[in-house]
C-alpha positions in Angstrom: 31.9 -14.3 31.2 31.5 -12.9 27.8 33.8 -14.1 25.3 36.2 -10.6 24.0 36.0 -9.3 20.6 39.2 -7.6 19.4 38.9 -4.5 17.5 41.5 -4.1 15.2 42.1 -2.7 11.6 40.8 -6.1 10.5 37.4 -5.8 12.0 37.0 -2.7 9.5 35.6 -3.8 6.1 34.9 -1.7 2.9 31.9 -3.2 1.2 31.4 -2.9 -2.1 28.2 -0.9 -3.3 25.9 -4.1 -4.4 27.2 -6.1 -1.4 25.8 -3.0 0.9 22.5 -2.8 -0.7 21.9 -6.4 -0.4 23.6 -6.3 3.6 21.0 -3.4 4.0 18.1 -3.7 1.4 15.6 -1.9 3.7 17.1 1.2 3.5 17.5 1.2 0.0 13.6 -0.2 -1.0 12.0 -0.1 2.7 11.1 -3.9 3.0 11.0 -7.1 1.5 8.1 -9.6 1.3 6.8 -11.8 -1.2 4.6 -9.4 -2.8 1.2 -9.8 -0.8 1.9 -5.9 0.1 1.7 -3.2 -2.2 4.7 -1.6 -0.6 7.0 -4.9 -0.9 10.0 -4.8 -2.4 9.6 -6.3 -5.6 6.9 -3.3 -6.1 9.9 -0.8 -5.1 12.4 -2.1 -7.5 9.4 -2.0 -10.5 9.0 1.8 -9.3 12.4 2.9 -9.2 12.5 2.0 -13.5 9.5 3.5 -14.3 10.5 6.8 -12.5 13.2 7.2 -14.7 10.8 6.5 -17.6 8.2 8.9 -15.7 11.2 12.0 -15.8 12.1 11.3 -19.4 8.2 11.9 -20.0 7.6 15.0 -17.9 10.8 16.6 -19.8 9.2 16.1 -23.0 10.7 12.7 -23.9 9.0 9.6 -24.8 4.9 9.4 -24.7 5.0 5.7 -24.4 5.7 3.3 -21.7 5.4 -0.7 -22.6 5.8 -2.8 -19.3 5.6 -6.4 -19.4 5.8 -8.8 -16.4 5.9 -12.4 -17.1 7.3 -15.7 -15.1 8.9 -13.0 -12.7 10.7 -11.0 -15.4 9.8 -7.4 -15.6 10.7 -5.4 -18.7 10.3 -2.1 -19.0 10.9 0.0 -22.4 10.9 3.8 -22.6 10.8 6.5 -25.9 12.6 8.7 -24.0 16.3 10.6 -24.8 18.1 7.1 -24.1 21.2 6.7 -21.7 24.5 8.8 -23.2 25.9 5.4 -24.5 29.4 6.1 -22.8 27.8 5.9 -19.1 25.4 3.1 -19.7 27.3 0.5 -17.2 28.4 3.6 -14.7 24.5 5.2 -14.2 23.0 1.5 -13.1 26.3 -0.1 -11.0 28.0 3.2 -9.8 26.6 4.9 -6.7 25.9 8.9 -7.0 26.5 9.0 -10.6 23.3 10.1 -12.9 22.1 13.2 -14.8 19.9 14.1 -11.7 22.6 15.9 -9.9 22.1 18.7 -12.7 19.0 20.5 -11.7 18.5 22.4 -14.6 18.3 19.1 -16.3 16.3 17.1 -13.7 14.3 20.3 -12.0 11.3 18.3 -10.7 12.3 15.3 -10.7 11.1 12.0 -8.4 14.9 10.3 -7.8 17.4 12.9 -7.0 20.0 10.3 -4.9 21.4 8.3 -8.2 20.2 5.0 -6.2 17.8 3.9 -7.6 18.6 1.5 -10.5 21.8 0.6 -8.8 19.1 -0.9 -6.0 17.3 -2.7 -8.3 20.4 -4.0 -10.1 22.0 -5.5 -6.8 19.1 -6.8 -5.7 18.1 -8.8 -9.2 19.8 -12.1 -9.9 19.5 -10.7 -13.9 19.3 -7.1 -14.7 20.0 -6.0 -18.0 20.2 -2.4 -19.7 20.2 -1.1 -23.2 20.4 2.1 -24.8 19.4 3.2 -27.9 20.4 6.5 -29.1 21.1 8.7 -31.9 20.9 5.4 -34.5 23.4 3.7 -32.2 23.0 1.4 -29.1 24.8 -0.2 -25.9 23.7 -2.9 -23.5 25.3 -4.5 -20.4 24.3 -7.0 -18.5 24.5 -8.0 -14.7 23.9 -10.9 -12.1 23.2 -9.2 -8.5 25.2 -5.8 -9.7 27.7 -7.4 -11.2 28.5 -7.0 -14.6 28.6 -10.2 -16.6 28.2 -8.9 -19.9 28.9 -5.8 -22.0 28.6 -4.8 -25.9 30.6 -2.3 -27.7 28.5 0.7 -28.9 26.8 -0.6 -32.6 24.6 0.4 -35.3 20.4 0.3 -34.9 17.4 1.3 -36.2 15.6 0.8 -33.4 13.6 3.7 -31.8 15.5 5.8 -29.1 14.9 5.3 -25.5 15.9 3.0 -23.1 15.5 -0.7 -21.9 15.6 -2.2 -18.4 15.0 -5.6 -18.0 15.2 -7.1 -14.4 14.8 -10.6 -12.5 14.1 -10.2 -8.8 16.3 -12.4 -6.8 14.7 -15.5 -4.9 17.6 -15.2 -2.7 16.8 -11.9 -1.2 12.9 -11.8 -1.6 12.0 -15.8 -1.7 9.1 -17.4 -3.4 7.7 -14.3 -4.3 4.7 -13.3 -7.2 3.6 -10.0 -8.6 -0.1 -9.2 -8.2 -1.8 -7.6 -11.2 -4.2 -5.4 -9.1 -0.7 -3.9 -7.7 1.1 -3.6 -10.8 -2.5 -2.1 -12.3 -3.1 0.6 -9.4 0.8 1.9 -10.0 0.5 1.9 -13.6 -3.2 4.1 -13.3 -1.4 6.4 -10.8 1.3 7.3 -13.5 -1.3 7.9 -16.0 -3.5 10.0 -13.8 -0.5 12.2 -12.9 1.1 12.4 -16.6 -1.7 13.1 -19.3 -0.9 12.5 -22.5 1.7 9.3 -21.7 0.1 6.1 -22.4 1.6 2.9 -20.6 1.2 -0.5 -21.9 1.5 -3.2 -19.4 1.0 -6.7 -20.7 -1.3 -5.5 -23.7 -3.6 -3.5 -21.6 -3.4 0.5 -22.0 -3.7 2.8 -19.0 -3.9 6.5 -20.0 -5.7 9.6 -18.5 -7.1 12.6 -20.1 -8.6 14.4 -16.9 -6.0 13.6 -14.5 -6.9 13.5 -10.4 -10.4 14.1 -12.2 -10.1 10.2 -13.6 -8.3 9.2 -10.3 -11.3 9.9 -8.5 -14.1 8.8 -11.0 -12.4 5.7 -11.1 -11.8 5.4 -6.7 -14.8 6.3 -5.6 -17.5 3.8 -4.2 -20.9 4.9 -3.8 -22.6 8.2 -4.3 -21.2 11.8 -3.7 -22.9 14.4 -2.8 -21.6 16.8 -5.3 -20.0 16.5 -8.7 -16.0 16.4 -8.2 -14.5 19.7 -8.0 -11.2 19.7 -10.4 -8.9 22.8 -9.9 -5.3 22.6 -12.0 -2.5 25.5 -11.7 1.2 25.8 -12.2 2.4 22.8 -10.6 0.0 21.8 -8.5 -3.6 20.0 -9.2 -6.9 19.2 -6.8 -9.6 17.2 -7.4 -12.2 16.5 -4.0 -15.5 15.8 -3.6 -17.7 14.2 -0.2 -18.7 11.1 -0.4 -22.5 10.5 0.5 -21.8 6.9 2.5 -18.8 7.2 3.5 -16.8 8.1 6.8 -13.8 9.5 7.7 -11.4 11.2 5.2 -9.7 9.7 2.0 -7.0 11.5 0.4 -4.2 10.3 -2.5 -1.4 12.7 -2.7 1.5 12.4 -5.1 5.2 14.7 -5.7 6.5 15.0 -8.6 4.7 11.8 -9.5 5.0 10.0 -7.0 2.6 8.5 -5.0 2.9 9.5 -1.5 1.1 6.7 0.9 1.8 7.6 4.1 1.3 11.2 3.1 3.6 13.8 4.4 3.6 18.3 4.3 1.9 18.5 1.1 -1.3 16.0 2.3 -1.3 18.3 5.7 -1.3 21.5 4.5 -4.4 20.1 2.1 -6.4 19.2 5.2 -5.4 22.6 6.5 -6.2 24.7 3.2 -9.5 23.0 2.7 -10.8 23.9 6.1 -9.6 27.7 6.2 -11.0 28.1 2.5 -14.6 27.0 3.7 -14.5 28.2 7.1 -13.2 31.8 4.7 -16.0 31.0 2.3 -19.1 30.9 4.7 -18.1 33.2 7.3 -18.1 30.2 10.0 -15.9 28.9 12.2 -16.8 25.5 11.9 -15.2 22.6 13.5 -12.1 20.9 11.2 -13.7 17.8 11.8 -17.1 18.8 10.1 -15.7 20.3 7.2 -13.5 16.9 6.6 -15.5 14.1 7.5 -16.3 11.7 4.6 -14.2 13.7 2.2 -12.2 12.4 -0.9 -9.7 14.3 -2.3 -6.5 13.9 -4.5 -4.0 16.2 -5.0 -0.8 16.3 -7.0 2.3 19.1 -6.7 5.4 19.4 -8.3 9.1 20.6 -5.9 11.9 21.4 -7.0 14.6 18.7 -5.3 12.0 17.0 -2.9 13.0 15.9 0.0 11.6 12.5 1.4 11.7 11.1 4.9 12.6 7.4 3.3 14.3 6.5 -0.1 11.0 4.6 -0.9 9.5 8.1 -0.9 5.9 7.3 0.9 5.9 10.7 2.8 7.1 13.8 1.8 9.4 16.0 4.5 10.0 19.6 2.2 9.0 22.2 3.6 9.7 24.6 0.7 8.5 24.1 -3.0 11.9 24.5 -4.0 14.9 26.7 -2.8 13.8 30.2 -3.7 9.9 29.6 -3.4 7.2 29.6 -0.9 6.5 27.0 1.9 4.6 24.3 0.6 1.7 25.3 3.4 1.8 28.7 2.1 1.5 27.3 -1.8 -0.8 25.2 -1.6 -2.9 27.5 0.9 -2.6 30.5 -1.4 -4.1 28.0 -4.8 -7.3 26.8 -2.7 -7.8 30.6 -1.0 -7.8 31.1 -5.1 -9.1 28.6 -7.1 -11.7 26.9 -4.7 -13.3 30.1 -3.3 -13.9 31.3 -6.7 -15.0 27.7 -7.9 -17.8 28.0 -4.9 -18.9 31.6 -5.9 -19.5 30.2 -9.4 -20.9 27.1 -8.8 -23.6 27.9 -5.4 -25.6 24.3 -5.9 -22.1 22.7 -4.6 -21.6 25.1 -2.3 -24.9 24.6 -0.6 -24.4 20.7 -0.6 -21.0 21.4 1.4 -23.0 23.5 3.5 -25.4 20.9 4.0 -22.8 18.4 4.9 -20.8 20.2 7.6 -23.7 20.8 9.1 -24.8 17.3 9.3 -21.8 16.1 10.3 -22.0 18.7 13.5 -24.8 17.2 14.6 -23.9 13.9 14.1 -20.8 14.7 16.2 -22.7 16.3 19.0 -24.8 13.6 19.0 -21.7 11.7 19.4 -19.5 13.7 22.2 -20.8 12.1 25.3 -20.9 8.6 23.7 -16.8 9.0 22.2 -15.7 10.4 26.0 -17.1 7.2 27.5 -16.0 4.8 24.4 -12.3 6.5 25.6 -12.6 5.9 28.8 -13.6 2.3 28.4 -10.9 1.7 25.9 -8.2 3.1 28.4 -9.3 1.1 31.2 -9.1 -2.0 28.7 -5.2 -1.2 27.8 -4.7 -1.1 31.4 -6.9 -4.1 32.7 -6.9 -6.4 30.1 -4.8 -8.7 27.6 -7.2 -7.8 24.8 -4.5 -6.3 23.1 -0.8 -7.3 23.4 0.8 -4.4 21.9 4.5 -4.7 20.1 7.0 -2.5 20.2 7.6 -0.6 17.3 4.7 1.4 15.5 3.9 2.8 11.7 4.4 5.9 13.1 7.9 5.7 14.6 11.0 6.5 12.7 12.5 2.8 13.1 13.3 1.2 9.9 11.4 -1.7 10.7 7.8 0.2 10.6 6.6 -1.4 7.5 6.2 -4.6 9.2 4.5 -3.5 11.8 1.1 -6.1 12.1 -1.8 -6.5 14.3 -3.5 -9.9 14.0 -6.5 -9.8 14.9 -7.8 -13.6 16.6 -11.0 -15.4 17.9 -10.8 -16.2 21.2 -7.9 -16.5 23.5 -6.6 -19.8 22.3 -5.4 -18.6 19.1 -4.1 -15.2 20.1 -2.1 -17.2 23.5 -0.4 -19.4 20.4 0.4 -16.3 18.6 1.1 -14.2 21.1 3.9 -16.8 22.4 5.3 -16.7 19.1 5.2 -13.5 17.7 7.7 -11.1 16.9 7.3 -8.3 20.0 8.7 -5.5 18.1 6.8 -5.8 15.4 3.9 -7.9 16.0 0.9 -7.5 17.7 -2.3 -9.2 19.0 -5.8 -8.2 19.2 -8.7 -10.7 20.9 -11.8 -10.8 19.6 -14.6 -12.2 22.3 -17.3 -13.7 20.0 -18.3 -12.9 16.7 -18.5 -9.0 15.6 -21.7 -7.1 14.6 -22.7 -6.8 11.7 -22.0 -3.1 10.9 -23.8 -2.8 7.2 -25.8 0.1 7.2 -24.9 1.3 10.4 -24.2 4.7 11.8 -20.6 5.8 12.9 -22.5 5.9 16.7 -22.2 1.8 16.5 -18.7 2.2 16.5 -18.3 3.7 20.0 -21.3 1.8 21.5 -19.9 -1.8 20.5 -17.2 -2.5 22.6 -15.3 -4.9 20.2 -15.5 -2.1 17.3 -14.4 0.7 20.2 -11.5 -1.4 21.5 -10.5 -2.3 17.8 -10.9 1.1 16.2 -8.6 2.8 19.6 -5.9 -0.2 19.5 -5.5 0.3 15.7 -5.4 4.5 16.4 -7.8 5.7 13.5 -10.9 7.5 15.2 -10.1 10.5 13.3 -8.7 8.6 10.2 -6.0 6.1 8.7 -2.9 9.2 9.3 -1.8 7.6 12.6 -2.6 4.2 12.0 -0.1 2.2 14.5 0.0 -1.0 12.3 1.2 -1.3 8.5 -0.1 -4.8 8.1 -3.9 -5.7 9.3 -4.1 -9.5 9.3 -7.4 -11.3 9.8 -6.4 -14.6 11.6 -9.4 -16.7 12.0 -10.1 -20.3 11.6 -10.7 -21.7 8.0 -14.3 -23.4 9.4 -17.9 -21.5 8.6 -17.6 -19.2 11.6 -13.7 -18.0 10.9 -15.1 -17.3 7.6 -18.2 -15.3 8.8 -15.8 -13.5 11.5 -13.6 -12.3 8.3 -16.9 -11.0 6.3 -18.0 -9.2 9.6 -14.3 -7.7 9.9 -14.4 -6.2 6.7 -17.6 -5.2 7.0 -16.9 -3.4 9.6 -13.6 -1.6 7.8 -15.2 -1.3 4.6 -18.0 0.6 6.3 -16.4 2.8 8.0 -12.7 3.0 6.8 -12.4 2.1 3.4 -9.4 3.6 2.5 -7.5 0.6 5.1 -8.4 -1.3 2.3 -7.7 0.7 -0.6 -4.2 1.3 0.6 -3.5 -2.3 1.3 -3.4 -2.7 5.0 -6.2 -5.5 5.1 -5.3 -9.3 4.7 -6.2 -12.3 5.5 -3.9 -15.4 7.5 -3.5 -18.4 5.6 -2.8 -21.1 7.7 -2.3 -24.5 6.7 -5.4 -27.2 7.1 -3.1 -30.6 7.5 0.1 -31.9 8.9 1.7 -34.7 6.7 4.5 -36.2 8.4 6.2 -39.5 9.3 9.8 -40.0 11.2 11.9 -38.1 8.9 9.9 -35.1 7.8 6.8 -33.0 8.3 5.0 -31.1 5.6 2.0 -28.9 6.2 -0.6 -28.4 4.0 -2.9 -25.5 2.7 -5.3 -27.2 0.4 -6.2 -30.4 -0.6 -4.2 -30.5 -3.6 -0.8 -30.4 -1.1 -2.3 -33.1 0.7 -2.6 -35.3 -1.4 0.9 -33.9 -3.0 2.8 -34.6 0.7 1.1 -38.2 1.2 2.5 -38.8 -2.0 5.8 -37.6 -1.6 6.3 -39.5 2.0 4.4 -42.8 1.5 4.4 -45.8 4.0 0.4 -44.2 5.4 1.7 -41.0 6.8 0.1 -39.5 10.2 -2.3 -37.2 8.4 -3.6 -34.4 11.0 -6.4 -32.3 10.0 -6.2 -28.8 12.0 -9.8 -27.3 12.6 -9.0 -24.3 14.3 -5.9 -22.1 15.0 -6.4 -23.1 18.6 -4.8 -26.4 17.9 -1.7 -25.3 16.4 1.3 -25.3 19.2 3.1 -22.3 19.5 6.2 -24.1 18.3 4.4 -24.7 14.9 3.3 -21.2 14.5 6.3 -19.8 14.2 6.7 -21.8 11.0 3.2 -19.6 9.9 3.5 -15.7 11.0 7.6 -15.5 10.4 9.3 -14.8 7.5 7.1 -17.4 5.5 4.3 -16.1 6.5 1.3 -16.4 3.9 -1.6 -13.9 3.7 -3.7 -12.8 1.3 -4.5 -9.4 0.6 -8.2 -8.1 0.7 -8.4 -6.3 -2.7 -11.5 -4.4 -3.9 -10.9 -4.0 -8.0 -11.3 -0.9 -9.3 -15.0 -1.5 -11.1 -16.8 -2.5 -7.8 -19.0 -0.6 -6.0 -18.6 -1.0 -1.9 -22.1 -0.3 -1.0 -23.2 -2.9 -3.5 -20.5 -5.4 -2.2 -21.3 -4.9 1.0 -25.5 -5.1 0.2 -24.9 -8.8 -1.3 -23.0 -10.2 0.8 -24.1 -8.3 4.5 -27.6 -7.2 3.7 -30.8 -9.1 4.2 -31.3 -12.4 2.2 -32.2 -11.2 -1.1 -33.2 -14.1 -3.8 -29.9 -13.4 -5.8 -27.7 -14.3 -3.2 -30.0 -17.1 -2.3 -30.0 -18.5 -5.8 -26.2 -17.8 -5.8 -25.9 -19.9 -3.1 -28.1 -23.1 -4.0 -26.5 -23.0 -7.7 -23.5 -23.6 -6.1 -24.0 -25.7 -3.0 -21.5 -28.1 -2.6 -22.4 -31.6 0.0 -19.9 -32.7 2.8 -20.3 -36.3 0.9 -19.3 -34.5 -2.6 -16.2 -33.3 -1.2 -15.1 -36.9 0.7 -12.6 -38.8 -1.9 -13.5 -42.0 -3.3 
């Protein structure tokens, strides 16, 4: 029988408003992790700073931004107005207190709940502020949001603004590191969006002077088929072109600045306006499909008190650009009805190459029908028939709080995926099989995709035939082993994304499982191992010759030990693709025929089994 819990005015408990954040963090900065994901925490709290830098800017405050990130202390310094000395301690350690309530004051701005700082200050084992302001300044410091230190309001010289300087704590986001190409991508996305601010992070200097135009130039792999089209109005700016190469659709959207990943009314009524415009344009009612496949497009609006389906503000929920203006369908539809039908009168060589486009992509798609309704039917029958795919619980697209950590690893053979599956996480994690190695998809036509059954399964179990808006899983983790063939099966995976949808891996969702080569233990302890350099390290540390087990495939890890691997600890490594290379040439080096630079590549650096066997 079940043991009673009273319920009395004792089990009712006031928290204080750090001790909430850290009880609840996720609904404050959406997850946690160690910063392998662009959308982990320690990202969030960087973010929540520089929007208050970002407002100060857009008000016509401040036109630099210095950042610096070093040995997990970020400092961020702003020329803006500077804090009202008075209220320095209250605006970062008192809930709903900020300027932001005001809208006169704050009319478009990105953080409208007065959270943010307070989030990053309770969730920072040091977090310091200081404001400098009409030749005076104030500073307080705090240890997990509370205050430790304060200094009475003195004299300086010192150039008005503000100065946030933060420690993440270890204690709420473990043994966690900031990746540069992160940091980088966040830092190019405020400059994009903000022309004329210049950021400095760590020495390097990120500023735009053609906005969504520069976001583009600097995204897009391969050739287009048409110069980027670049239309700016009041409060809203477009930039799209087609990419040549490229399938599906690829779209960055932002509010008020902010970068909106997972999309939300603004990025839909896009889509919608861009298909109505040409459809308007050409007198044709072409398919919505046509007119969107392989397109790249940014685009950037401003709302007056935006309202976001999460505090981490990934997807936009207005519906209205602010309280007394139009819907944000009928805004945005209205500028592209505008803007881009005159911009295709004026300029009929693009018109004609969008034209050309829609048209191939019909008959590619016709081409297609009969092979797509059997590729369904084949991937239904799998779902029900098979245990290629052992689904979890909750999905990206569902409105639980615990969507972010939604993952699909995807296995070789069922040895691995049994361990896994066995140890997983069912609400969040799931398991995809692979049965033998993938094709090689370089330079392959979209028609592969529904006539390979591994790519068919995959692409239905991860939802994205018509595009990454529905994808089911956050995380994408290629778990293979760490021998010659794992490695070919992860270059055959991405291959096979980066071919035909890129933007999984431009938006993060693409990794790679690390798990650990040895097991180093003896009676008292076991350590596990993920190079060579921890091996040795552990049969140091223990001594006494050590049972030394050398793992050479995921197959022989017990379920037991793989919980130790995909849970809270879990290491992956996220597939990145830096900003100055080119996808098609990637892809042609590594995936394409032998050519002699990768074969001198590869003798240059040919290493011998006996070269790597200690002495």
């Amino acid at each position: 029988m079940a043991k009673e819990v009273k319920y009395t005015e004792d089990s009712i408990r006031t928290l204080e408003w750090n001790e909430h954040i850290r009880l609840r963090p996720g609904m404050y900065i959406g997850k946690l992790g160690d910063g392998s994901s662009p959308d982990d925490g320690i990202y969030i709290l960087l973010k929540e700073v520089l929007d208050n830098c970002i407002d100060e800017f857009v008000m016509g405050n401040g036109k630099t931004i210095e950042v610096t990130i070093k040995d997990k202390t970020v400092r961020v310094r702003d020329y803006g107005r500077g804090i009202p000395l008075g209220k320095v301690v209250d605006v970062v350690s008192k809930i709903n207190t900020g300027a932001k309530y005001d809208s006169e004051a704050f009319k478009k701005s990105v953080g409208l709940n007065g959270v943010g700082t307070k989030a990053v200050n309770a969730l920072s084992s040091y977090f310091s502020v200081q404001a400098f302001r009409e030749g005076k300044t104030k500073s307080a410091e705090f240890n997990i949001g509370n205050l430790t230190k304060e200094s009475k309001i003195v004299d300086s010289d010192a150039r008005q603004g503000t100065l946030v300087s933060f420690i993440p704590d270890e204690k709420v986001f473990g043994n966690y590191h900031f990746i540069n190409e992160y940091v980088e991508k966040m830092l190019w996305n405020y400059a994009y969006l903000n022309t004329g601010l210049s950021i400095v992070y760590n020495g390097q200097k990120f500023q735009s002077e053609n906005g969504l135009l520069d976001l583009l130039t600097q995204n897009i792999s391969g050739p287009i088929l048409y110069p980027t089209i670049h239309l700016k109005g009041y409060d809203i700016e477009v930039a799209m072109t087609h990419s040549n190469q490229q399938y599906g659709e690829e779209y960055y959207s932002f509010v008020n600045g902010q970068h909106t990943t997972q999309g939300g009314t603004h990025q839909g009524a896009f889509r919608e306006a861009v298909v109505k415009t040409i459809r308007d344009f050409f007198k044709k009612d072409f398919e919505a499909v046509d007119v969107r496949t392989s397109i790249i497009a940014a685009v950037s609006i401003k709302v007056q008190e935006p309202v976001f389906e999460s505090q981490t503000k990934t997807k936009l929920g207005s519906q209205e650009v602010g309280p007394k203006g139009p819907s944000v369908k009928a805004f945005i539809g209205d500028f592209l009805k505008t803007e881009l039908d005159n911009f295709l009168h004026k300029n009929p060589e693009t018109a004609q190459a969008i034209l050309q486009k829609i048209q191939q992509s019909e008959r590619e798609r016709k081409d297609l029908q009969g092979i797509q309704k059997l590729a369904r039917d084949r991937a239904k029958k799998a779902s029900l028939h098979n245990k290629k795919l052992r689904d979890c619980r909750t999905h990206l697209t569902s409105n639980d709080e615990r969507k972010l950590e939604t993952t699909l690893f995807i296995c070789e053979g069922d040895s691995a995926s049994g361990s896994i599956t066995k140890t997983r996480d069912v609400n969040t994690q799931a398991v995809f099989s692979l049965k033998g190695k993938p094709l090689n998809a370089f330079g392959l036509t979209k028609k592969i995709v529904y006539e390979n059954e591994e790519f068919n399964l995959l692409q239905s179990a991860l939802n994205i035939e018509d595009g990454i808006e529905n994808l089911r899983y956050n995380n994408i983790v290629i778990a293979t082993d760490a021998d010659v063939d794992g490695m070919h099966i992860r270059l055959l995976l991405m291959t096979f994304f980066l071919q035909f949808f890129p933007d999984l891996v431009k938006n993060g969702h693409v990794y790679i499982l690390q798990t650990p080569l040895f097991r180093v233990r003896n009676k008292k302890e076991t350590i596990y191992c993920y190079s060579e350099e921890e091996r040795r390290a552990a049969i140091a540390k223990l001594g006494a010759k050590p049972e030394i087990t050398r793992f050479k495939g995921l197959g022989e890890i017990s379920p037991d030990e793989f919980k130790l691997f995909i849970g809270k600890d879990m290491r992956k490594d996220p597939v990145i693709i830096g900003k100055d290379k080119n996808i098609v040439e990637l892809l042609s080096y590594y995936m394409g025929k032998n050519t002699q630079e990768r074969q001198d590549f590869i003798i240059e650096n040919l290493v011998v089994e006996k070269d790597l066997v200690e002495e």
